[in-house]
N, C-alpha and C positions, 0 to 999 in steps of 0.2 A: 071332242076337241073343238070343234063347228062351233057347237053350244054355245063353249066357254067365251072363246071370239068374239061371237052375238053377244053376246051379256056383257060383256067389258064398256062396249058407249055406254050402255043402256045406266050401267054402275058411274060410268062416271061423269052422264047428265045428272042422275039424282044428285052426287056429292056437290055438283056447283049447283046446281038448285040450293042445296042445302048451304053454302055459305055466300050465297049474293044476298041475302040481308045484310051478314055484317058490316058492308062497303055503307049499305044504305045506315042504316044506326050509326055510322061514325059520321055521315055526311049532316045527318040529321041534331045530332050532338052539336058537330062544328055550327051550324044555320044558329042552333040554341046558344053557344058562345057567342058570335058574333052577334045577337040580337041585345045578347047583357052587356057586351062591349058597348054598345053604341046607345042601349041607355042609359048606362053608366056613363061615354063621354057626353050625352042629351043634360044629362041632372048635373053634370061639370058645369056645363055652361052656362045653364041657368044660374047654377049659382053665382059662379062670375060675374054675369050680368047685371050682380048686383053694384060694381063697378058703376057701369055704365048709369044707372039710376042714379047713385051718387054725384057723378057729375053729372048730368041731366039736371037737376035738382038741385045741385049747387049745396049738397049737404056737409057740412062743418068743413069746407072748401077752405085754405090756410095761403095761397099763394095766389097772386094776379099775374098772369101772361098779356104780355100788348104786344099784336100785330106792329110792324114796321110801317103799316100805309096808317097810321095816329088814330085805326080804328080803336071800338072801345074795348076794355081789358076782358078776358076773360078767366073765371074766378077755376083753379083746380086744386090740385094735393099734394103739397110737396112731396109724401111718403110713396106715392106712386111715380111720381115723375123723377125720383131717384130710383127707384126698381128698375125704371125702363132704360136708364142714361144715367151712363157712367160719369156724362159730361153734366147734366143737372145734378147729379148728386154730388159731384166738386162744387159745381155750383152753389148748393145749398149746405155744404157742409161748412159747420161751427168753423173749422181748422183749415179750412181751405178758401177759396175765391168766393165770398159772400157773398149771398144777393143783397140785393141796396134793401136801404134800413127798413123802406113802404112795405115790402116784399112783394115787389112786382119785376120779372123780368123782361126785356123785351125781347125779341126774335126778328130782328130788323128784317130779316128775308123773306120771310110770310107776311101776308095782306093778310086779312080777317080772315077770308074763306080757308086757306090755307092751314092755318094755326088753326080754325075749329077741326080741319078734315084731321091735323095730327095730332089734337085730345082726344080723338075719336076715334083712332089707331090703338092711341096709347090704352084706354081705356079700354079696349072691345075685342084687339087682337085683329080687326077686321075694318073694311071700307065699302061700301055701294058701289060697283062698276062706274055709275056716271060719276061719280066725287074721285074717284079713283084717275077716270080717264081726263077728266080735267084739270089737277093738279100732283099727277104723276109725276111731272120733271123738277118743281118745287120740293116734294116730300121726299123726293130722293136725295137730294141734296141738303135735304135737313137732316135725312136719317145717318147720312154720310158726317155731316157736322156734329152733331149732337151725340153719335156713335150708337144706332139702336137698330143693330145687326138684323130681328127679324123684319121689321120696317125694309130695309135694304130688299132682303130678299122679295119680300111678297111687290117692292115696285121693280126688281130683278124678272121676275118671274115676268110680267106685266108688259114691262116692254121688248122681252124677248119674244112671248107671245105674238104682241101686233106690231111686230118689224115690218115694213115694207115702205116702198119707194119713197113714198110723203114722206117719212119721220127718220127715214136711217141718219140723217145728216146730223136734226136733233139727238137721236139715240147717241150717234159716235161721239157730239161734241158736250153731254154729258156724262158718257161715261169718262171722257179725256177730264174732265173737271172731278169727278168721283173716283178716279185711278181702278175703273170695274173694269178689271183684265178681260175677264169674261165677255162681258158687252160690248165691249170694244173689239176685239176678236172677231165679233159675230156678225157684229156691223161692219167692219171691213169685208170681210168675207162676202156679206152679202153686197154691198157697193161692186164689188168687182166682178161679180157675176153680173151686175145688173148695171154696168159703168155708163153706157152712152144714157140709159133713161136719169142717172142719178146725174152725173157732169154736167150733161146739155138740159140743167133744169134751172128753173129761173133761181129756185132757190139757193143751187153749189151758186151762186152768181152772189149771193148776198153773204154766203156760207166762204168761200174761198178769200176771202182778203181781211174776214174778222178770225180766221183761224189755219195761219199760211202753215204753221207746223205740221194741221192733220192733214191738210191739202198736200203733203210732200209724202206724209207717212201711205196715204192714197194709194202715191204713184207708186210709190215701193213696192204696195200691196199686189197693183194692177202687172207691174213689169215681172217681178219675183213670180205670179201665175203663171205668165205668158211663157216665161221662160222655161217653166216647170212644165207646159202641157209641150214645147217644141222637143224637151228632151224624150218625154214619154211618148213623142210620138203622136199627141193629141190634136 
């Protein structure tokens, strides 16, 4: 009976010996999947990017874009810039709000650099950090105008990222121009946790009398907490 006992680990080390390979071949499988995933989305892109060369290159380009600062046009594709925007492709459609007969549209609200960084959106799917952090509160407002919902997000994303003191005032009083529930939200939120450095800054000073409605919606913020932490007890 002893024997038996003794022999029973002994049985049932070999048996997990015997099936910890298969954890590893499946993990080793999965590695092999996601390797063809991610060549497969690699050879996507490239291809794509034939986009991008396209307009680089200016190749059988069919539409003129002019900057709002009288910079000079810059040449793209109507067939693309109706894929991106619902609103360029009203735009450019036969049956709807034409573009002028040149076929050049302007974008009164972008300066040069602007308008290049949002061909370069449109085309690419994507932006450089420094182009991005430079005219992040422009392209959001154009993606907001123009309606070109992943544009939104990827400068959504962006300045929810690098929220802090300097910029909430800007964050809030764009997202209040773009109706971003979200951003707005988050920007209050943080203003009130952080009230005396954000208030007593020179900038709420420039910020408070060109925007008295977010300036009230603030106090709301700031009173509505206080209240909430005296009930809880905080």
């Amino acid at each position: 009976m002893m024997v038996k006992e003794a022999i029973k680990p002994v049985m049932f080390l070999f048996h997990l010996h015997k099936i910890r390979p298969q954890p590893l071949a499946n993990l080793t499988k999965w590695i092999t999947s996601m390797k063809d995933i991610e060549d497969d989305l690699n050879k996507k892109i490239s291809f794509l990017s034939g986009l991008v060369v396209a307009f680089r290159d200016q190749i059988h380009t069919d539409i003129q874009l002019k900057p709002g600062n009288h910079g000079p046009c810059i040449p793209a594709h109507k067939a693309l810039l109706a894929a991106r925007s619902e609103i360029f492709r009203n735009m450019l459609d036969s049956d709807g709000c034409k573009a002028p007969p040149s076929d050049t549209i302007t974008l009164p609200e972008l300066n040069t650099e602007e308008l290049e960084s949002l061909l370069e959106f449109l085309y690419s799917g994507n932006l450089p950090f420094d182009k991005l952090e430079k005219h992040v509160y422009s392209l959001f407002v154009a993606a907001d105008k123009y309606e070109i919902p992943y544009l939104q997000e990827f400068c959504e994303r962006f300045l929810l990222s690098s929220l802090n003191a300097s910029n909430v005032l800007e964050i809030l009083e764009i997202s209040d121009v773009c109706s971003n529930k979200t951003l707005k939200e988050t920007a209050l939120n943080f203003i009130v946790r952080n009230m005396e450095d954000v208030v007593f800054s020179a900038k709420y000073e420039v910020f408070a009398p060109k925007n008295p409605h977010l300036g009230v919606q603030i106090t709301r913020a700031f009173l509505m907490d206080s209240k909430s932490k005296r009930i809880n007890g905080v």
